[in-house]
SEGUSE-496658 format. One record per atom (N, C-alpha, C): x, y, z. Coordinates in Angstrom, 2 decimals, padded with zeros to 5 digits. Layout:
<fimars>
@xx:X | yy:Y | zz:Z .
...
</fimars>
This chain:
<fimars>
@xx:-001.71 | yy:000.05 | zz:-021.00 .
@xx:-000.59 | yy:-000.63 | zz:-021.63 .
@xx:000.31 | yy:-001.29 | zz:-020.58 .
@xx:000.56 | yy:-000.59 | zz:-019.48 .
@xx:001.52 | yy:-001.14 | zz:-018.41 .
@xx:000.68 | yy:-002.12 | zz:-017.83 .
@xx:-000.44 | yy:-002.29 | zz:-017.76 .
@xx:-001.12 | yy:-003.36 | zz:-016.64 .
@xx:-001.25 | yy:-004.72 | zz:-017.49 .
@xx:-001.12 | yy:-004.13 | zz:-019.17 .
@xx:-001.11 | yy:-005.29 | zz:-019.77 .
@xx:000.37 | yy:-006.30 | zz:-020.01 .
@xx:000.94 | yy:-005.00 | zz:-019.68 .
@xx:002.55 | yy:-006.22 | zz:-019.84 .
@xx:002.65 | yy:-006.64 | zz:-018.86 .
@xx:002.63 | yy:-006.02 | zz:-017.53 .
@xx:002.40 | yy:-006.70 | zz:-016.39 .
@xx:001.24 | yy:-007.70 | zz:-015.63 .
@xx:000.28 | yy:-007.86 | zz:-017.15 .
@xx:-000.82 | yy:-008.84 | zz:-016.84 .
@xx:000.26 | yy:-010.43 | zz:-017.66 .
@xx:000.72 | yy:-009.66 | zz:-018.67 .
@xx:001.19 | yy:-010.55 | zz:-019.86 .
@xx:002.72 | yy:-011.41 | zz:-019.24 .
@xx:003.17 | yy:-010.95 | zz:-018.08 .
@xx:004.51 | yy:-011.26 | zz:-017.21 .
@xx:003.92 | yy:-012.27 | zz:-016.04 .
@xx:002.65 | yy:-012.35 | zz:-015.71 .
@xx:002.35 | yy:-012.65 | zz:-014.82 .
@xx:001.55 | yy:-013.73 | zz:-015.28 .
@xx:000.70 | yy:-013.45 | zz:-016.64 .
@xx:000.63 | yy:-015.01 | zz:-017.17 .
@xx:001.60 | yy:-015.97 | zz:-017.73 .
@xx:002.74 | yy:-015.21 | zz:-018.46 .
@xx:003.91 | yy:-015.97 | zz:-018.46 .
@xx:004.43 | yy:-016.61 | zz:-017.66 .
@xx:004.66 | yy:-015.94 | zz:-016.43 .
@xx:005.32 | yy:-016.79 | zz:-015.01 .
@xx:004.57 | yy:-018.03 | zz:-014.66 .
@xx:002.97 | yy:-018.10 | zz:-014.96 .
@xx:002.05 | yy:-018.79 | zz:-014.40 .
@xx:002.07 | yy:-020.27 | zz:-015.58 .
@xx:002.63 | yy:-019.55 | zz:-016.96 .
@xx:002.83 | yy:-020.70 | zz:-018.41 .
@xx:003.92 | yy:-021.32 | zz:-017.92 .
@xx:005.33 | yy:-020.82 | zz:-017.60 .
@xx:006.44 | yy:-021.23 | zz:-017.61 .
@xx:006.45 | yy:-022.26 | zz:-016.46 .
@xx:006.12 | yy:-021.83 | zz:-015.27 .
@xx:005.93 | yy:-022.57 | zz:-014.12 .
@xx:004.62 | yy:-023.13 | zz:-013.56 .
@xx:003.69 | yy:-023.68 | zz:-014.75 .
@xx:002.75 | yy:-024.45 | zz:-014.64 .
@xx:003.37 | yy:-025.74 | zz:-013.86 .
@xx:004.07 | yy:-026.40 | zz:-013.99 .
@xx:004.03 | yy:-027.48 | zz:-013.25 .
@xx:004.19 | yy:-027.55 | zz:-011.67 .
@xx:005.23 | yy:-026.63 | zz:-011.51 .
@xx:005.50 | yy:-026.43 | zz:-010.09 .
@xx:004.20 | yy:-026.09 | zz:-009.48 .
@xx:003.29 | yy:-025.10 | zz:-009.93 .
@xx:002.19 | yy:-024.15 | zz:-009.47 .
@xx:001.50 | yy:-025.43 | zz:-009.62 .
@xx:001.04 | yy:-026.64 | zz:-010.65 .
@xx:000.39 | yy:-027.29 | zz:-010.41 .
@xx:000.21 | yy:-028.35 | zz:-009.11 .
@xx:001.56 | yy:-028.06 | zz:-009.40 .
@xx:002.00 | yy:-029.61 | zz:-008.14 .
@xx:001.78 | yy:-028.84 | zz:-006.68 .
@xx:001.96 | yy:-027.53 | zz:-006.71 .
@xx:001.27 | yy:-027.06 | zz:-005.32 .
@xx:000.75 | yy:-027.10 | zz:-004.84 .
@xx:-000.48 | yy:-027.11 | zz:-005.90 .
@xx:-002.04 | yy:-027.22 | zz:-005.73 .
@xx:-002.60 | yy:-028.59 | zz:-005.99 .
@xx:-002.01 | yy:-029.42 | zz:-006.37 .
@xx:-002.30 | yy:-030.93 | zz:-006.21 .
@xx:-002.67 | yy:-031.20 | zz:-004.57 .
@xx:-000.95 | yy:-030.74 | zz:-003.97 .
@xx:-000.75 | yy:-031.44 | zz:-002.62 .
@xx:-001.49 | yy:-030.65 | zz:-001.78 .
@xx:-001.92 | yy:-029.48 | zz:-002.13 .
@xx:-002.92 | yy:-028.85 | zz:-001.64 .
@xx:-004.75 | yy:-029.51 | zz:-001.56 .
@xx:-005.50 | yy:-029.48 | zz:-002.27 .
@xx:-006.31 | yy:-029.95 | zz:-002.57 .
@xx:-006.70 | yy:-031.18 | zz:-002.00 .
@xx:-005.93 | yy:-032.03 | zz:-001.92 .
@xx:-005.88 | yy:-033.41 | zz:-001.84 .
@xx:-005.48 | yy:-033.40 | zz:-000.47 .
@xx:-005.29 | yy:-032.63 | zz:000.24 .
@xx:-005.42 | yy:-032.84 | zz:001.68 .
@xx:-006.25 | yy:-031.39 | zz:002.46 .
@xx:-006.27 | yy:-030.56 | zz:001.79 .
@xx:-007.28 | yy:-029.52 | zz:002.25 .
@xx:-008.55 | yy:-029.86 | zz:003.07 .
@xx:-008.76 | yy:-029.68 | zz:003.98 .
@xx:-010.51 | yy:-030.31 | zz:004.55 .
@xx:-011.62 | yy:-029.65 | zz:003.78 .
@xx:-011.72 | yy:-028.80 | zz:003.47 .
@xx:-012.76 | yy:-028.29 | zz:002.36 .
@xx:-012.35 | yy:-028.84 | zz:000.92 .
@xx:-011.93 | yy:-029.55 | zz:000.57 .
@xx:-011.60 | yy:-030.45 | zz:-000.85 .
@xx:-011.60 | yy:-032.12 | zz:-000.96 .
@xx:-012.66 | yy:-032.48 | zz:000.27 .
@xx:-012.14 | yy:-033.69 | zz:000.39 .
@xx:-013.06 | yy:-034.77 | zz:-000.62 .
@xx:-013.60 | yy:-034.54 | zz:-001.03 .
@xx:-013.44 | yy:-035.29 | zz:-002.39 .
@xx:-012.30 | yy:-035.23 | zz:-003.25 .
@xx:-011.61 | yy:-034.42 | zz:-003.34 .
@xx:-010.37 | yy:-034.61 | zz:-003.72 .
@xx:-009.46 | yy:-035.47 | zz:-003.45 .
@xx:-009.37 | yy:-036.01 | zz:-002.09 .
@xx:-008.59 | yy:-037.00 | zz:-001.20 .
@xx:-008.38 | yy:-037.88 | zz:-001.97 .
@xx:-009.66 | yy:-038.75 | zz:-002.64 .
@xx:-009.24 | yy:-039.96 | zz:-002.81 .
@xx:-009.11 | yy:-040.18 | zz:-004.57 .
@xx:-008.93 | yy:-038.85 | zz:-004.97 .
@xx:-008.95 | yy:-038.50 | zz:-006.67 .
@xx:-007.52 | yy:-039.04 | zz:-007.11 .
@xx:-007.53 | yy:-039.49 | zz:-007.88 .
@xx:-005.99 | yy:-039.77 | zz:-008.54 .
@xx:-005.39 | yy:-038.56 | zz:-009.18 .
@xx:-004.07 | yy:-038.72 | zz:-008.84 .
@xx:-003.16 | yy:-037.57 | zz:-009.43 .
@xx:-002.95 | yy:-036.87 | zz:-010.20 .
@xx:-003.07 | yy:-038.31 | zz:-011.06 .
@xx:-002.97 | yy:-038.12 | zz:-012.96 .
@xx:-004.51 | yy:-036.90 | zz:-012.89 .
@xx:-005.57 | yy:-037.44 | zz:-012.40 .
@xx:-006.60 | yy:-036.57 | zz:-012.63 .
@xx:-006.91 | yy:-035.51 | zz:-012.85 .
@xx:-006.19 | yy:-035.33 | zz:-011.14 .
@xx:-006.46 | yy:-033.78 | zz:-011.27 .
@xx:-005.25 | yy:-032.88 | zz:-011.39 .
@xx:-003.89 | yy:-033.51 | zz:-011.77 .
@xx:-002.99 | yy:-033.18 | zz:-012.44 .
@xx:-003.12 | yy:-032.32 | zz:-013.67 .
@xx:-003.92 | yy:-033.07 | zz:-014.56 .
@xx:-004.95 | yy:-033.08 | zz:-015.95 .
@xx:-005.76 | yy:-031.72 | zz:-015.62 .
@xx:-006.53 | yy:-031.58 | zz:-014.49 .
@xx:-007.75 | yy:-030.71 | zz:-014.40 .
@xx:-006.84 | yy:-029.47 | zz:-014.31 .
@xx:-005.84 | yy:-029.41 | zz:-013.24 .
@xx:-005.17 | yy:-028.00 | zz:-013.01 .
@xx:-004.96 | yy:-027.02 | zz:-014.05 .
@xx:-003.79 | yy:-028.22 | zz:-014.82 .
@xx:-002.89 | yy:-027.83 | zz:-016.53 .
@xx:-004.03 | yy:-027.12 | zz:-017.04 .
@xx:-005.15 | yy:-027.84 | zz:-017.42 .
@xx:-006.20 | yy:-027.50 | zz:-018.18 .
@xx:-007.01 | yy:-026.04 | zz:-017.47 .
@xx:-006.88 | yy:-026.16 | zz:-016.09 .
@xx:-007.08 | yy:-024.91 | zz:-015.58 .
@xx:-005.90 | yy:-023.51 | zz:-016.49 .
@xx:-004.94 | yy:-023.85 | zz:-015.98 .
@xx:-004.12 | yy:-022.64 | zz:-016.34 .
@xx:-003.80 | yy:-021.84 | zz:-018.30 .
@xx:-003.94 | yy:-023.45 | zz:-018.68 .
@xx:-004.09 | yy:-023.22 | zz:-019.77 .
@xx:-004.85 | yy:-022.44 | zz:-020.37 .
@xx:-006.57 | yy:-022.35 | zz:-019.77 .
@xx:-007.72 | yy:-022.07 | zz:-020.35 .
@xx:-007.52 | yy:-020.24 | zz:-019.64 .
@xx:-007.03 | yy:-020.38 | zz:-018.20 .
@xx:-007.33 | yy:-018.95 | zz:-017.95 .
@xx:-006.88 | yy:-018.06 | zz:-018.41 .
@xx:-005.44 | yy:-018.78 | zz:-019.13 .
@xx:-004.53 | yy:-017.58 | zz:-020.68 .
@xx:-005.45 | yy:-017.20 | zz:-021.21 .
@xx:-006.25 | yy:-018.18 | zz:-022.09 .
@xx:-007.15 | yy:-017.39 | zz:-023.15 .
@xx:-008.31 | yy:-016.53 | zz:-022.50 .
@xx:-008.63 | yy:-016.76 | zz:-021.02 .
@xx:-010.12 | yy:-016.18 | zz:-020.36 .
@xx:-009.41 | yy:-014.81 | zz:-020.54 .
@xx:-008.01 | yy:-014.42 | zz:-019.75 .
@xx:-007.40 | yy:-013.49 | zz:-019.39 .
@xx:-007.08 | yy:-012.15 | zz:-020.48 .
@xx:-006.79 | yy:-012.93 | zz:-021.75 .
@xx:-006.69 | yy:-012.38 | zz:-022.87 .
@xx:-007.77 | yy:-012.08 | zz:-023.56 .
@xx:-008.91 | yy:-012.67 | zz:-023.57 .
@xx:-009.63 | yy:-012.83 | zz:-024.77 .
@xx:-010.57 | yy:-011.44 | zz:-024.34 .
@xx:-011.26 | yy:-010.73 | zz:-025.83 .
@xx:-011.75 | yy:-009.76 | zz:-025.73 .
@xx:-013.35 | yy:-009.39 | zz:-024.97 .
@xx:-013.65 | yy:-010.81 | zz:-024.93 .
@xx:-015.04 | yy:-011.11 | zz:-024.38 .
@xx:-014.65 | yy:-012.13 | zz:-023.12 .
@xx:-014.36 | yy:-011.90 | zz:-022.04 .
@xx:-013.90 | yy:-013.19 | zz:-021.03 .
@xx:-014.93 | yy:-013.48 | zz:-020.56 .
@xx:-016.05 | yy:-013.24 | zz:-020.32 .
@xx:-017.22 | yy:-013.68 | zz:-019.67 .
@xx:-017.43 | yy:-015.09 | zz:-020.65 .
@xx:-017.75 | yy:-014.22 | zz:-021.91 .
@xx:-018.53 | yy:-015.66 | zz:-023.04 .
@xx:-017.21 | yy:-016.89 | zz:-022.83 .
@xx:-015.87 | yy:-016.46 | zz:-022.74 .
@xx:-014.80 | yy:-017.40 | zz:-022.65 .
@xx:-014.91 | yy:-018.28 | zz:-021.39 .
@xx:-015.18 | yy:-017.78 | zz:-020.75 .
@xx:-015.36 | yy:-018.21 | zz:-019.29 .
@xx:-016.06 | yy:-019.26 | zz:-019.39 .
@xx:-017.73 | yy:-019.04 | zz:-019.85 .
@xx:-018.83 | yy:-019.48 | zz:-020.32 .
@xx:-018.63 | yy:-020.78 | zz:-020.48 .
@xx:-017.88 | yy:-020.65 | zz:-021.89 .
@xx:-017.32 | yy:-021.72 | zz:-023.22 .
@xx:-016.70 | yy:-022.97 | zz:-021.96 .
@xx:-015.83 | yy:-022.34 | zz:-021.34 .
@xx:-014.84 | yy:-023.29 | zz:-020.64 .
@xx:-015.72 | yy:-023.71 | zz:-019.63 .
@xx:-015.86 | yy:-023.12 | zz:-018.45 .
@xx:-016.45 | yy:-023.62 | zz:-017.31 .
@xx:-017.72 | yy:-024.06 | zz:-017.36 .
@xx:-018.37 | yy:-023.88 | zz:-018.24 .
@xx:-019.91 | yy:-024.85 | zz:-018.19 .
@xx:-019.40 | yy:-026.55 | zz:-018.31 .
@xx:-018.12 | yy:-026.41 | zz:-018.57 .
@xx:-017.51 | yy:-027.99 | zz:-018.96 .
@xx:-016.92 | yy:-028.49 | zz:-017.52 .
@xx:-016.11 | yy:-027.66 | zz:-017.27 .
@xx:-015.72 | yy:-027.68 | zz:-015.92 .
@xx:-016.56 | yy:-027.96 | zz:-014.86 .
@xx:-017.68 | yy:-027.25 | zz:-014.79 .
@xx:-018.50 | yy:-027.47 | zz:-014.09 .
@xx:-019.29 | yy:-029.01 | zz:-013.83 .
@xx:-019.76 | yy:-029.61 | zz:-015.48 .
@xx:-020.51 | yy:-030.70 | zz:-015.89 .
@xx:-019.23 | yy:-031.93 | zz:-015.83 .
@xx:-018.46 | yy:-031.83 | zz:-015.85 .
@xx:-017.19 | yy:-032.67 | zz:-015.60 .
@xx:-017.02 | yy:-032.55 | zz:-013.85 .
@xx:-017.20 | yy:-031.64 | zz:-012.96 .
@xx:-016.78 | yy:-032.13 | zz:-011.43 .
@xx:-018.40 | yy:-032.46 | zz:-011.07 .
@xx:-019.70 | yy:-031.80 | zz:-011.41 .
@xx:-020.68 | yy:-032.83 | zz:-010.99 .
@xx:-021.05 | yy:-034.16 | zz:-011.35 .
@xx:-020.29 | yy:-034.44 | zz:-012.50 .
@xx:-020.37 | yy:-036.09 | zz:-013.01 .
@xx:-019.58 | yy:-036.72 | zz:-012.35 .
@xx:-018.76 | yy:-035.94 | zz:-011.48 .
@xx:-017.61 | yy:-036.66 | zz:-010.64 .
@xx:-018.05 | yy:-037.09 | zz:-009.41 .
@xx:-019.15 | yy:-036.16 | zz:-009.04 .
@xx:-019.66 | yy:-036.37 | zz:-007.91 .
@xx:-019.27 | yy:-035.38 | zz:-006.72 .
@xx:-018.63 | yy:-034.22 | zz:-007.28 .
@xx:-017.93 | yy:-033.33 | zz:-006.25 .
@xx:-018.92 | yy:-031.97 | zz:-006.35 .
@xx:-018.99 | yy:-032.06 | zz:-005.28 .
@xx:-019.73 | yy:-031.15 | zz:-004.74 .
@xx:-019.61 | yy:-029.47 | zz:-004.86 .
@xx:-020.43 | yy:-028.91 | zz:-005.39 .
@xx:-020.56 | yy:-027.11 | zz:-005.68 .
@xx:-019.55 | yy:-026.70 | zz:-004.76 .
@xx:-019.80 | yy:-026.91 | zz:-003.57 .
@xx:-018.83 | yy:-025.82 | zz:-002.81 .
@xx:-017.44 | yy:-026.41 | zz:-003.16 .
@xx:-017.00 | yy:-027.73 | zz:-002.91 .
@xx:-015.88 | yy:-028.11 | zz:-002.98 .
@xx:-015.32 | yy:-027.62 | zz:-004.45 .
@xx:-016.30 | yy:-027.76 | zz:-005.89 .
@xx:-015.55 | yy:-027.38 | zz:-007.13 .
@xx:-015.12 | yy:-025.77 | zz:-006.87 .
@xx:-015.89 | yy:-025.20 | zz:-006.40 .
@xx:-015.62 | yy:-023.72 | zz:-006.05 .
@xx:-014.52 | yy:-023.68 | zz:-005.17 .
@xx:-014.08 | yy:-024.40 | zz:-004.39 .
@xx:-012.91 | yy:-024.33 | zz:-003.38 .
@xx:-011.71 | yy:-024.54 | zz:-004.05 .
@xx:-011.58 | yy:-025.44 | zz:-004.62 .
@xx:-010.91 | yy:-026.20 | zz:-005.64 .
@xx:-010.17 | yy:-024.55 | zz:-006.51 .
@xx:-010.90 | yy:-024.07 | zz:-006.95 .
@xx:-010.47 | yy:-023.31 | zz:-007.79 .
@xx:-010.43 | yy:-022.00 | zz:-007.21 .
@xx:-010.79 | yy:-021.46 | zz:-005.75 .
@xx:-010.19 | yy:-020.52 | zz:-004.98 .
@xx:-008.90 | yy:-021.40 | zz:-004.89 .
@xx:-008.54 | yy:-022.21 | zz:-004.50 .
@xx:-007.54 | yy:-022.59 | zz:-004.60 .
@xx:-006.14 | yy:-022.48 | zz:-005.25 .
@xx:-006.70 | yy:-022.72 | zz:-007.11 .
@xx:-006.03 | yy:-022.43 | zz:-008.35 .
@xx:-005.64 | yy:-021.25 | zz:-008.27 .
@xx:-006.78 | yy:-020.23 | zz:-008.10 .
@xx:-006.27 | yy:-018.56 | zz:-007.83 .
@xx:-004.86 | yy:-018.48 | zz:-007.00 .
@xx:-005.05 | yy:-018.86 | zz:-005.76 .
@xx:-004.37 | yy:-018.71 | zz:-004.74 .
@xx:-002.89 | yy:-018.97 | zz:-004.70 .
@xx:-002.80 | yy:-020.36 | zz:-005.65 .
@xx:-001.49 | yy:-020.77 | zz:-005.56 .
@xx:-000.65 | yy:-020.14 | zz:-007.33 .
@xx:-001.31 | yy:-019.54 | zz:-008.02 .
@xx:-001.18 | yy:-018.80 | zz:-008.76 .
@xx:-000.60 | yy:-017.69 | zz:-008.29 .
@xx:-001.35 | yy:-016.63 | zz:-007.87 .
@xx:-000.30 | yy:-015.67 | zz:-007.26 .
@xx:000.62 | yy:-015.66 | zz:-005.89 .
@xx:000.51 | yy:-016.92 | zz:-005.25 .
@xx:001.88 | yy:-017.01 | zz:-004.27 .
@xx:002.98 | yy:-017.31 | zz:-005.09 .
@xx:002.58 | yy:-018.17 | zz:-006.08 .
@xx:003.63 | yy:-018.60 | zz:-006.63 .
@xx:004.53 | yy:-017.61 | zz:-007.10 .
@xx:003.53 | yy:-016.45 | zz:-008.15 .
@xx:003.53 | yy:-015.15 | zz:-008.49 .
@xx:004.90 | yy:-014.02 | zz:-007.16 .
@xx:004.03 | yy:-013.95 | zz:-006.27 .
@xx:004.68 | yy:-013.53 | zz:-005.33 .
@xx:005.43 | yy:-013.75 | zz:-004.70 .
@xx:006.11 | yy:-015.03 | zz:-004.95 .
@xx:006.95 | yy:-015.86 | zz:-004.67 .
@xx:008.41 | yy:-015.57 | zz:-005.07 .
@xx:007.59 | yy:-015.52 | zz:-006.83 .
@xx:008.97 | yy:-015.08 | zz:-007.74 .
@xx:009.48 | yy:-013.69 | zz:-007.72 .
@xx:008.67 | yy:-012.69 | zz:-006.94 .
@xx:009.33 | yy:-011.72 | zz:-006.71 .
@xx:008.71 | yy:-010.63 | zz:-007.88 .
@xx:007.38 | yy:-011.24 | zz:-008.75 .
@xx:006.97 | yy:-010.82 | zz:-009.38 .
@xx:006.53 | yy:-009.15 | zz:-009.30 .
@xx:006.16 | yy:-008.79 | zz:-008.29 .
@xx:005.92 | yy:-007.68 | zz:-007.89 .
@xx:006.40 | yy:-006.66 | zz:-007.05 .
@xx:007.94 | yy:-006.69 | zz:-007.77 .
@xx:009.03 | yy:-005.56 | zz:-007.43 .
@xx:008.90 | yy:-004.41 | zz:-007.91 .
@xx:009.69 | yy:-003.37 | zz:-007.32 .
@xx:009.60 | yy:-002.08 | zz:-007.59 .
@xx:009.52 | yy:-001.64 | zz:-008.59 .
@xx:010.28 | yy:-002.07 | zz:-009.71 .
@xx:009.81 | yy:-001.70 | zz:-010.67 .
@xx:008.91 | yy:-001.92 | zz:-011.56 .
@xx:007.51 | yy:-002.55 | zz:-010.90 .
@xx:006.01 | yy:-002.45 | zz:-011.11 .
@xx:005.73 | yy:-001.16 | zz:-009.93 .
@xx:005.06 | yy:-000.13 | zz:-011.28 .
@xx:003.92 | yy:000.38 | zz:-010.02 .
@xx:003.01 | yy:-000.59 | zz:-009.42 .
@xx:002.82 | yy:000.01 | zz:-007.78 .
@xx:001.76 | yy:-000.30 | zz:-006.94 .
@xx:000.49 | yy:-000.43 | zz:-008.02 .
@xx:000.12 | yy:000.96 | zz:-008.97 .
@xx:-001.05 | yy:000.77 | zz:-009.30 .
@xx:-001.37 | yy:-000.62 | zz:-010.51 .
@xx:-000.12 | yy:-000.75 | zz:-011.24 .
@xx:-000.20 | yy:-001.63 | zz:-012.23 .
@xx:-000.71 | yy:-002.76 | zz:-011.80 .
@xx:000.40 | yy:-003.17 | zz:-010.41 .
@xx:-000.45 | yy:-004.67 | zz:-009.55 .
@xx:-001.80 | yy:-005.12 | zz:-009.44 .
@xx:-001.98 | yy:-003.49 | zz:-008.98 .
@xx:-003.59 | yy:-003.64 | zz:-008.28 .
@xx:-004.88 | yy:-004.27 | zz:-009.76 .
@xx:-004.18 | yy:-003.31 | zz:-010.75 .
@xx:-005.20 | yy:-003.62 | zz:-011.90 .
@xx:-005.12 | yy:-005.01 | zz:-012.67 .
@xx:-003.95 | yy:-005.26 | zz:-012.34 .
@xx:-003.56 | yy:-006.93 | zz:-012.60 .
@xx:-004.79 | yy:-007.50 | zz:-011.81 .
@xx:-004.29 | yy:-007.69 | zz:-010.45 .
@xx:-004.76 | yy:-008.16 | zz:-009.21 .
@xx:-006.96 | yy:-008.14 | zz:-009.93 .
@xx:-006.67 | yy:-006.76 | zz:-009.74 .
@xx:-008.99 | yy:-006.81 | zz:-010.36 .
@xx:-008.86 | yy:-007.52 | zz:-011.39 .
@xx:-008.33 | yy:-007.65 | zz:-012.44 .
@xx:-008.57 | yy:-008.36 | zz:-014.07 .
@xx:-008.72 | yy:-009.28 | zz:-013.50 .
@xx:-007.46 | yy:-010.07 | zz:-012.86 .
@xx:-007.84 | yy:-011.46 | zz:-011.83 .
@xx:-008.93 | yy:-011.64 | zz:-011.44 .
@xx:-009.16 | yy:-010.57 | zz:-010.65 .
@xx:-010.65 | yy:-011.07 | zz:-009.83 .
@xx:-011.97 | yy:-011.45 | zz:-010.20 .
@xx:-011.83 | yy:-010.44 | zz:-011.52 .
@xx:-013.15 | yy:-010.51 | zz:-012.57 .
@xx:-012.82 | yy:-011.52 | zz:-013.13 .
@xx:-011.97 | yy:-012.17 | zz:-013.60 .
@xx:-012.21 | yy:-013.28 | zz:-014.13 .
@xx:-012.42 | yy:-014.48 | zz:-013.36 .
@xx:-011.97 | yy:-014.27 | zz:-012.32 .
@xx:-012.46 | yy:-015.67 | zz:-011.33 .
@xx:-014.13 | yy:-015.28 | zz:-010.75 .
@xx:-014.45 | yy:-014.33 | zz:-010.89 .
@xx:-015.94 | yy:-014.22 | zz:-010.93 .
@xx:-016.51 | yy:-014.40 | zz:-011.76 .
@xx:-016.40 | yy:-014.69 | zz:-012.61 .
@xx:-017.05 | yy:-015.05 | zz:-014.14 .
@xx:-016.79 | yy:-016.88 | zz:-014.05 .
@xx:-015.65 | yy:-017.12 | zz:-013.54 .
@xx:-015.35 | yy:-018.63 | zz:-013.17 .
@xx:-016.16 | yy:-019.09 | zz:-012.36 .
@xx:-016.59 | yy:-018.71 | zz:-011.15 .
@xx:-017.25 | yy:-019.12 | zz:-010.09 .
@xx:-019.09 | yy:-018.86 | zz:-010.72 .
@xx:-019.33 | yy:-017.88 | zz:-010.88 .
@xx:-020.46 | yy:-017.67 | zz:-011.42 .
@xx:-020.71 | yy:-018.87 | zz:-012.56 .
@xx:-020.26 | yy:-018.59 | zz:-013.42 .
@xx:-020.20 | yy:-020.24 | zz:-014.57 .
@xx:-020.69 | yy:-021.31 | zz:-014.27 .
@xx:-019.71 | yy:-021.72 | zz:-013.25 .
@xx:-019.41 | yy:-023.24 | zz:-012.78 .
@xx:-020.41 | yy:-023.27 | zz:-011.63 .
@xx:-020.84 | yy:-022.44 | zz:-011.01 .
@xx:-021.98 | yy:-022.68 | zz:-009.95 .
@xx:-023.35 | yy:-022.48 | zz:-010.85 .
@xx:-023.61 | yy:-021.80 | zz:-012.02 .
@xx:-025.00 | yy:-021.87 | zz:-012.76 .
@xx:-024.87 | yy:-023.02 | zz:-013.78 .
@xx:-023.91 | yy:-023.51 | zz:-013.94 .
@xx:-024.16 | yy:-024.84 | zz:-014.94 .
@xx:-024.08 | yy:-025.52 | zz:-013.28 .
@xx:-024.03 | yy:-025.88 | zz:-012.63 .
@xx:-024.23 | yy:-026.99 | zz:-011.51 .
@xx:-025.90 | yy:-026.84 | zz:-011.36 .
@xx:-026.22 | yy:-025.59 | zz:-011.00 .
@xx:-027.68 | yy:-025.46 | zz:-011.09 .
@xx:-028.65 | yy:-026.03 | zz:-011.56 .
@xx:-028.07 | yy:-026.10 | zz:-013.21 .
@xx:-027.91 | yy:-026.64 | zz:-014.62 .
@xx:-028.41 | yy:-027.85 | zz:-014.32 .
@xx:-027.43 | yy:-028.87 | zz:-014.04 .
@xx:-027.28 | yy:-030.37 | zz:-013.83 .
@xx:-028.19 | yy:-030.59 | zz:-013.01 .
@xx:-028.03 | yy:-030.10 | zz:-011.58 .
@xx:-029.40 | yy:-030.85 | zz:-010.69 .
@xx:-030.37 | yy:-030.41 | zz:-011.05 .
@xx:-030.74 | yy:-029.57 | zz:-011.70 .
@xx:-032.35 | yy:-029.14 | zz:-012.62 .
@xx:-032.54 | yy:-030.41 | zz:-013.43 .
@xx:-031.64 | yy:-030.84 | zz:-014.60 .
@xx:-031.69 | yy:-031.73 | zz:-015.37 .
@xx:-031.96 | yy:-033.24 | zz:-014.98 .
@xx:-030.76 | yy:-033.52 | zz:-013.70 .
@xx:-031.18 | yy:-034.35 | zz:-012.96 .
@xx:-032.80 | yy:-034.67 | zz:-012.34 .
@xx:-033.12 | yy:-033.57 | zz:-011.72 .
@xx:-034.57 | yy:-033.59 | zz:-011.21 .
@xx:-035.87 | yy:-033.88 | zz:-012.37 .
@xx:-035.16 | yy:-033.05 | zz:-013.41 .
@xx:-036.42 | yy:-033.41 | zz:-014.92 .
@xx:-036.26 | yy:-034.48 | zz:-015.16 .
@xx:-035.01 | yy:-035.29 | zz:-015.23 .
@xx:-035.12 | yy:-036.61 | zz:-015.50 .
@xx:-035.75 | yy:-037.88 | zz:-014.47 .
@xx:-035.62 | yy:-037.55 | zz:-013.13 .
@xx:-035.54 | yy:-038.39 | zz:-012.34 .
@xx:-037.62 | yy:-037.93 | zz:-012.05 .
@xx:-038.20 | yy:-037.20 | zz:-012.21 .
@xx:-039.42 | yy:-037.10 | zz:-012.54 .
@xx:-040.01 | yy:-037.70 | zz:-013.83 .
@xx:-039.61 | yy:-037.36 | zz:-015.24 .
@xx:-039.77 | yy:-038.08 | zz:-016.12 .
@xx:-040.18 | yy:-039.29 | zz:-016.89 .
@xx:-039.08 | yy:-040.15 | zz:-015.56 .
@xx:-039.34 | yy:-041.49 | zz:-015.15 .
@xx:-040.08 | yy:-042.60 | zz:-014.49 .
@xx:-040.86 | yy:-041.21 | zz:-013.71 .
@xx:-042.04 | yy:-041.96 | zz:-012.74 .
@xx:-043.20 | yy:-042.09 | zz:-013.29 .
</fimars>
């Protein structure tokens, strides 16, 4: 019960101050050397991609099945940055990224004062983790996905 209000405080902070957290990770990204397809992405873009990040990880975070949620979302995610032309590792960076500036931001606000137990954090902190493993896993087997598809097609043709 405590890890859930303190899961439920910590996605709030992350709802309320979506923009700031986004715009972190904009100016992040977009000059990161491991994101550089990002460089020359327009704002609006991946402005768009973040929101839609944070938005979706409410429901991953909450929902009773987060894997299949995960699933649902990031097979899109995934088929949307290889149509972009961005590269597996970089979409995966991209969204170590999202994590990252999520809980500084988090930690920023002072979110994890004393009056959170140590242990409540920590179980916050794993729910996190598992769900960004279910993210990364996703979005790297639908990429799989695509250049398989790619290759059936580009054989197909000959």
């Amino acid at each position: 019960m405590f890890m859930k209000a303190f899961a439920s405080r910590l996605i709030d902070l992350t709802q309320k101050n979506s923009d700031a957290i986004v715009m972190q990770w904009v100016k992040d990204v977009k000059t990161n050397t491991k994101t550089f397809s990002y460089h020359d992405a327009s704002q609006e873009q991946i402005v768009l991609q973040a929101k839609k990040f944070y938005n979706d990880f409410q429901m991953i975070f909450f929902h009773e099945s987060p894997y299949e949620q995960a699933e649902k979302i990031f097979d899109k995610y995934a088929e949307e940055r290889f149509n972009e032309g961005v590269p597996l590792h970089e979409a995966l960076y991209a969204l170590i990224l999202m994590r990252r500036h999520m809980w500084l931001y988090a930690e920023f606000q002072a979110l994890f004062n004393v009056e959170v137990e140590h242990r409540q954090a920590i179980e916050s902190l794993s729910r996190t983790i598992l769900i960004f493993d279910y993210i990364m896993y996703v979005t790297a087997r639908q990429f799989w996905k695509m250049i398989k598809l790619g290759r059936m097609a580009k054989e197909n043709s000959l």
